[in-house]
C-alpha angles and dihedrals in degrees: 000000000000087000092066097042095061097039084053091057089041095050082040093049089040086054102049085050090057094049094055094046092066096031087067086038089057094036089056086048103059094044096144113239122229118218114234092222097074119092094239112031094126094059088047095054093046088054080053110058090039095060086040094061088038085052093051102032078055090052088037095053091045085051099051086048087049095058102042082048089053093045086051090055096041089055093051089046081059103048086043094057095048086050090055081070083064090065112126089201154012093264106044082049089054085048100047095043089050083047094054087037096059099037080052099063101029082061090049091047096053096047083053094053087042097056096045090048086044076045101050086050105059091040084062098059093035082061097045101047085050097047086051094054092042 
């Protein structure tokens, strides 16, 4: 039972980072161009940027928050599963496992909520500085 728990998180964590991974491939591709022959292009492209490394140093920071949140749990999870050996019977064992089972994946369900709200913000920005410059 273990076994699957922790396949789950592993096939769970494999496939954030994969959604991140393509989430930074597709943000660098639709970086807007400026066009040399307005007055200004180089101020815009300066806002822009700027918006640009406020935009990322905010995704990086909640990151950084997601996954000391998600050490925190894992370590929780661990401590948890070492405490099932301490069961004085079948049925506690079988309570405690459901317990650890369901706190698991609510946690995992609420990084994952987490990261697609921290996501949705900074998507909006992304859209608005580059709808300004266009």
């Amino acid at each position: 039972m273990l076994d699957q728990m922790f396949d789950t998180v592993r096939k769970a964590t494999d496939a954030t980072l994969q959604m991140q991974k393509e989430m930074f491939t597709r943000w660098t591709s639709f970086w807007p161009t400026f066009t040399p022959n307005s007055n200004n292009w180089a101020e815009e492209a300066q806002k822009y940027q700027k918006k640009w490394t406020d935009a990322v140093t905010d995704l990086t920071r909640k990151q950084r928050e997601s996954l000391e949140e998600q050490f925190k749990i894992g370590m929780q999870n661990i401590e948890g599963t070492f405490q099932l050996g301490q069961a004085k019977d079948i049925e506690e064992l079988r309570r405690k496992s459901i317990e650890l089972w369901q706190t698991s994946f609510e946690n995992l369900r609420r990084i994952y909520e987490t990261q697609v709200s921290d996501f949705q913000s900074v998507m909006t920005t992304w859209t608005q500085a580059v709808s300004r410059v266009n």
